[in-house]
N, C-alpha and C positions, 0 to 999 in steps of 0.2 A: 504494500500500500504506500501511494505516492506522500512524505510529507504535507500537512498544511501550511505550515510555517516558512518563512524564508530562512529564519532563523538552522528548523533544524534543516533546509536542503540544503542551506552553503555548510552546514557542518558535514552532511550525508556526501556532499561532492570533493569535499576537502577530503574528508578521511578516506573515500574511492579514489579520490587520483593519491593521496601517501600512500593508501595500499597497492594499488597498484606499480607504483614507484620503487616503494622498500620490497616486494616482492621481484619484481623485475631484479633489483640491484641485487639482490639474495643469491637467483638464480645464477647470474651472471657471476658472481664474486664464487658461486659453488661450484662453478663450470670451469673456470679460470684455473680454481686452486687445487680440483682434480685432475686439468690435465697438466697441468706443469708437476705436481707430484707425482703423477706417470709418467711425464716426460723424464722426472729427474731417477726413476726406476730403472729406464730405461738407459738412460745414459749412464748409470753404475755397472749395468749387465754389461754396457758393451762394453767400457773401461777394461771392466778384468775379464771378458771375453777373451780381449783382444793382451792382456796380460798372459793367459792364459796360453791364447794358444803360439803368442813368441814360447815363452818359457817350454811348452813340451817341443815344439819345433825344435830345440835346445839340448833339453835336459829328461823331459817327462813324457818321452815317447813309449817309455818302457812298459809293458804290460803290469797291472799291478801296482803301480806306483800310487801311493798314501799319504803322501808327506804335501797335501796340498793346505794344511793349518799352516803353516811357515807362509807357505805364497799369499796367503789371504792374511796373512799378520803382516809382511810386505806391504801388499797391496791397499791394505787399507790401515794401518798402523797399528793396530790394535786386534786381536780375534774378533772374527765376523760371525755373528752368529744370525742362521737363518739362510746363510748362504751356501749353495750349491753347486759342486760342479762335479762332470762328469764330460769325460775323453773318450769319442766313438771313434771307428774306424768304417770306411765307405761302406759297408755293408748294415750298418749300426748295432754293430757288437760293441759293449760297452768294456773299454779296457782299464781306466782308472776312472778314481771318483773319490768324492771327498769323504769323509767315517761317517756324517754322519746319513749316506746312502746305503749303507751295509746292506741294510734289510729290502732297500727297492732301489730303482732307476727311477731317474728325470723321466717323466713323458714325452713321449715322441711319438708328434703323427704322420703317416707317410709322406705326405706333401711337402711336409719341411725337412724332412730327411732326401727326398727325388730333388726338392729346389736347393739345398745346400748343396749335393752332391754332383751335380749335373749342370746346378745353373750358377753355382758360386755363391748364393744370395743368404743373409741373412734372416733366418723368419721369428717375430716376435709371435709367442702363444701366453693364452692366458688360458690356465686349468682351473677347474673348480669355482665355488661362487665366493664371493663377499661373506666374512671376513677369514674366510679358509682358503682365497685363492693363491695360485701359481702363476709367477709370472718367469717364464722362460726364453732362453736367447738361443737357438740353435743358429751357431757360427763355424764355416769352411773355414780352415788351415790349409790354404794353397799354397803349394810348394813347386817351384820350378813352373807353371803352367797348371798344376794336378793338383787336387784336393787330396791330402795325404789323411789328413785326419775332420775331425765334427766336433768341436770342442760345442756344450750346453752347459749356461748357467742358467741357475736360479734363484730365484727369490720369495721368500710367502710377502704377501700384501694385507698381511693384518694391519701392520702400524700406520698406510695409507688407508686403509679402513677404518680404522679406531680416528685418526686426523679428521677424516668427511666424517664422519659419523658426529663428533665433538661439532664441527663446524654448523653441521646439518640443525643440532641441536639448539646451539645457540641462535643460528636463522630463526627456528621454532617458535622459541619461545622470546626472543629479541623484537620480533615485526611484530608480533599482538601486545606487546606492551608499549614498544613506542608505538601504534595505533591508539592505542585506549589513551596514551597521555594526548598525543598528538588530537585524537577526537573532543578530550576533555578542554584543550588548550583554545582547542578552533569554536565550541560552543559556546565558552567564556569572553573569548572575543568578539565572535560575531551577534553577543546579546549585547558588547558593547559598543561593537559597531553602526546598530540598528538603536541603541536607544535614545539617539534625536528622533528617529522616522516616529518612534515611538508618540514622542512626546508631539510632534506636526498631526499625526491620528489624534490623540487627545484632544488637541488644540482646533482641529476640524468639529470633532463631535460637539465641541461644545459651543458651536455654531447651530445658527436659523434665523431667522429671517428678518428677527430685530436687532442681530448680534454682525450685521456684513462689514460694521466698519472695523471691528478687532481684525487683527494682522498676527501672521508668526514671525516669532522672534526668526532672523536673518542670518546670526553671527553664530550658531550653537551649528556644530556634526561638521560632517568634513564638506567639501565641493561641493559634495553632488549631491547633499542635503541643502544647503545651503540654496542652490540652484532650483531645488523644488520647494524649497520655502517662498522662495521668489515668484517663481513662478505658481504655487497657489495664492499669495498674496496679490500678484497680477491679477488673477481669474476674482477673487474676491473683490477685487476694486470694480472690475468690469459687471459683477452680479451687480455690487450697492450702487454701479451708476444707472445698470438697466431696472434695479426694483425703483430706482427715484425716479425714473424717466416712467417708468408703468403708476406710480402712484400719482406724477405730475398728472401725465397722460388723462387717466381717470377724475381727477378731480378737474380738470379743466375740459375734456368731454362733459360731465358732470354741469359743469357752469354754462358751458355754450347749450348745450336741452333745456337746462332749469330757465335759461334767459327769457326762450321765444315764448316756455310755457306760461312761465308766469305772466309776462305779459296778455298771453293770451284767457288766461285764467282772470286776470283784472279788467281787462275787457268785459269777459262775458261776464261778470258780477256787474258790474257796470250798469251794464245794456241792461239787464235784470231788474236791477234796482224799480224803476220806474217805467211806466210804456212810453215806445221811445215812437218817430214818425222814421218810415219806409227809408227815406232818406239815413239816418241815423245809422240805420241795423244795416242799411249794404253797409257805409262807414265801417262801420264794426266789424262785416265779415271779409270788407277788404284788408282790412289790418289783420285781421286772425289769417287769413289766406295767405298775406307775405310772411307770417311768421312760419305758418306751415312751410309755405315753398323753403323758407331758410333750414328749418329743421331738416326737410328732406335733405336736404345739399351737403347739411353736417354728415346726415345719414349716408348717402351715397359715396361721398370722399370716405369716411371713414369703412365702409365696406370696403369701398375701391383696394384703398392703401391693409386690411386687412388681408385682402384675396394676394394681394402681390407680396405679403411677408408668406405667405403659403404658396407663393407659384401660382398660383391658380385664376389667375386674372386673366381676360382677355385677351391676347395682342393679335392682331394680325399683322403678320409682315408681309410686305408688298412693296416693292419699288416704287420711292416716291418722289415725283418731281419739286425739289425743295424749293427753288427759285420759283415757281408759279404758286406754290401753298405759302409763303412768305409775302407775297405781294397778294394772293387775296386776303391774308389775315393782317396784312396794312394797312389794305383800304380801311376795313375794318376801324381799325385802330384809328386812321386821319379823323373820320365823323365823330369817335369818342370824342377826340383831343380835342375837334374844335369846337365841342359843344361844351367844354371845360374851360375853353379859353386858352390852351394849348397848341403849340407849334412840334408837330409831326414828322419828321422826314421816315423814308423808305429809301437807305444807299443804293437797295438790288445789291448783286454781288455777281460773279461768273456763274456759267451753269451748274448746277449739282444735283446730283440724285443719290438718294439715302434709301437702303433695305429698310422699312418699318411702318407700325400702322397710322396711317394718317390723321384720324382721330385723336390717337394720343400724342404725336405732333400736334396739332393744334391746339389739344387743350394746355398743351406745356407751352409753347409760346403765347398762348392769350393771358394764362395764368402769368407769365415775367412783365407784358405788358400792359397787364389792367394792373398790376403793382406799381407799372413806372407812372401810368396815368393817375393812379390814388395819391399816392405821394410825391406829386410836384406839381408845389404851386401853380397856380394860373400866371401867365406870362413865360412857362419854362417850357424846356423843350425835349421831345422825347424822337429818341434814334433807332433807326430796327436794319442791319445788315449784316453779311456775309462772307466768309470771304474762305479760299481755301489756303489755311494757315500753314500747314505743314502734309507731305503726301500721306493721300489715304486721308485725311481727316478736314472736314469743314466747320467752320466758328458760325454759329451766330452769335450777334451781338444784340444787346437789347440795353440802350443806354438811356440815362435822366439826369434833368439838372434837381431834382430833387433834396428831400433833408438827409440824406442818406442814410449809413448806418456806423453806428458808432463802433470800434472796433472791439471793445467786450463782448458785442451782440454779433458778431459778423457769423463764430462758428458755431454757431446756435440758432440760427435765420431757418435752417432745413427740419429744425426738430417739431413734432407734432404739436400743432396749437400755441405755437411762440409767437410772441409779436414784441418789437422793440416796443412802440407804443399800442397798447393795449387797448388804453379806451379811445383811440383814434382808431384804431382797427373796428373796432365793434361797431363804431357808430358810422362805419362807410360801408360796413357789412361783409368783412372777412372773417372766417373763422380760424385764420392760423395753419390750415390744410392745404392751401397752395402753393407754397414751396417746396411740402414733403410731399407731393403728387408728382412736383414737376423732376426731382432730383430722380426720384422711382424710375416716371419716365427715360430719363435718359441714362439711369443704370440698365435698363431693361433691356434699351436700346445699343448699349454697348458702349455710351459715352459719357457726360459728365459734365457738370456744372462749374465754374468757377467765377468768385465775387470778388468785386472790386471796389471798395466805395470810403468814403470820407465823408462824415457829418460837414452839411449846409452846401457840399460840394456834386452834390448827386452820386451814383450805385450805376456800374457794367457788372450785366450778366451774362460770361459769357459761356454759350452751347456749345461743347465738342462733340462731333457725332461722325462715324466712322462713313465713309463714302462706297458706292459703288465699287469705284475703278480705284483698284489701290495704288493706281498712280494718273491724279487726276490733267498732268503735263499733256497723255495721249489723246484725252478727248478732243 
């Protein structure tokens, strides 16, 4: 069963790769130190093999010859005990040999006796198993060309047995104990490694929804706590500015319905009070009928901009001739302006066509210039043109000599139901939802809004909207 905790899996991973590791190096250090202690078996047999069979070549040709304690107190300074030798002759009759073979012969098996004799070669055998083995050297004495004699030594392989064996042990019992400390050591750390995260879990739970402006502490755990402390304190800033923006939102939705209603609620008490003449009561119901029409309009933007946080709005896209929708939503504009007492222009601009639905073009430029037209005075002037600013991309423009906007209010013009001046909006009959309509629009559209403006000095807004031909040089 897979851990819960991170805690114990970095311990579960740790102590798998040590063991892994201390196991590998075990095998390896067993591997190593067995064959070099065979090796160095090996290289003693053939030492006094090769002692050996100078000496009978010499001296100890003789049938019978015993006196091989001397050679081996020689050869190795000291009596050798354990050691073996015996002197064949091509046939492998055995002619001397050391006392303590009295009672038997070296082992010899035909193949090393045909390959010493025939083929000159020396063959290593091992008899018997672990810790009762035989390790034997059958070695040719060639003489002139001829193998005159077969000198075999030997040796038991206890002591190289009993060496692995000791080594083996302490492997054994060595890797499970440094596992258990090494396990115990990595648990101890890695609880104190995790207990900032720890303490960032605490510090989350005792969060909700009246608590968004608390923060984690910054400076507590290593980096990469540190880095996520940051970064939930980012994500927390971003909830308490979107819960202040929902509870703005609602309470100033809230105010724009309660406005038209109440009004229209004081109306019809009104009208009530006493009987009124035919004249009077249209009065009435024309006033309750603009308040409706406004109500709707809150209603409808606020769906609108509803459906487009869910995707789910509208758009038609269709190829649309930008330069002829700008000049009939000019004209437009000139009769507002000049019934305000406002001077108009329309620059036009080069040809352009823009992918998108013409509808919501329109209402995005009617919404930037019934703005330029509410807020500038009579005798000012309002500008509507074009132009292709950079490839692939066309500007409108939409400029006023208005009171502008002051620059505390500039990044906040697009948020729901904002108005720099408030009771000037209401009493010209905006409800705050036509900038976040029009910004929508030309995210939707694939472009973007940018403001420009100075208190007493008038507001540019300007449209970027991605063009047709994304290089508008060939048309």
């Amino acid at each position: 069963m897979r851990p819960q905790t991170l805690r114990a899996q970095l311990t579960l991973w740790y102590g798998a790769l040590l063991f892994a590791t201390l196991v590998a190096f075990g095998a390896i250090l067993y591997g190593v130190l067995a064959r070099n202690l065979y090796r160095s078996v090996d290289q003693k047999l053939m030492a006094l093999a090769e002692v050996v069979a100078e000496s009978s070549v010499r001296n100890f040709l003789r049938p019978g010859f015993r006196d091989f304690s001397r050679l081996l107190e020689e050869f190795y300074g000291m009596p050798a005990a354990g050691q073996f030798i015996q002197v064949l002759d091509p046939s492998g009759t055995v002619g001397s040999s050391t006392p303590n073979l009295e009672q038997r012969n070296l082992p010899l098996s035909p193949m090393a006796l045909k390959r010493a004799v025939h083929g000159g070669q020396m063959v290593y055998e091992t008899f018997g198993t672990l810790p009762k083995a035989l390790r034997v050297l059958t070695y040719p004495v060639v003489v002139r060309g001829r193998v005159r004699n077969v000198v075999q030594v030997g040796t038991n392989l206890g002591a190289v047995a009993e060496t692995l064996r000791q080594v083996l042990w302490i492997l054994a019992v060595g890797i499970p104990s440094l596992l258990l400390l090494a396990l115990a050591g990595g648990w101890l750390l890695a609880g104190r490694a995790l207990r900032p995260v720890h303490s960032v879990v605490r510090a989350l739970r005792a969060l909700d929804a009246t608590t968004l402006d608390a923060r984690i502490p910054e400076a507590e755990g290593t980096l990469e706590v540190q880095e996520l402390s940051t970064t939930f304190n980012a994500l927390l800033s971003r909830l308490e500015n979107a819960f202040r923006k929902v509870r703005e939102f609602s309470a100033d939705a809230s105010h724009e319905l309660r406005t038209p209603l109440t009004v229209l609620r004081g109306e019809a008490e009104v009208a009530l009070r006493h009987p009124r003449s035919p004249e009077e009561y249209q009065d009435v119901l024309a006033s309750s009928l603009e308040e409706i029409q406004r109500m709707g309009r809150i209603v409808e933007d606020l769906l609108l901009l509803a459906k487009g946080d869910l995707g789910e709005a509208p758009v038609e896209m269709l190829p649309v001739d930008l330069s002829a929708l700008l000049a009939e939503i000019g004209t437009h504009a000139a009769m507002l302006a000049d019934a305000n007492g406002l001077h108009f222009t329309a620059a036009g601009g080069p040809p352009a066509s823009v992918m998108a639905d013409p509808l919501r073009l329109r209402q995005l430029f009617w919404n930037l210039l019934d703005n330029a037209l509410k807020y500038t005075p009579p005798g000012g002037r309002v500008y509507l043109s074009h132009t292709l600013a950079e490839p692939g991309w066309v500007q409108v423009t939409v400029k006023d000599t208005g009171i502008g906007i002051p620059p505390e209010h500039r990044d906040q013009i697009f948020e729901r139901f904002y108005r720099v001046d408030k009771h000037r909006s209401r009493a010209q009959g905006g409800s705050g939802l036509g900038l976040a309509i029009g910004q929508w629009i030309a995210q939707v559209h694939g472009g973007r809004i940018e403001v420009r403006s100075a208190p007493g000095r008038g507001s540019s807004f300007l449209v970027h909207l991605p063009t047709l031909d994304p290089d508008p040089s060939r048309s």
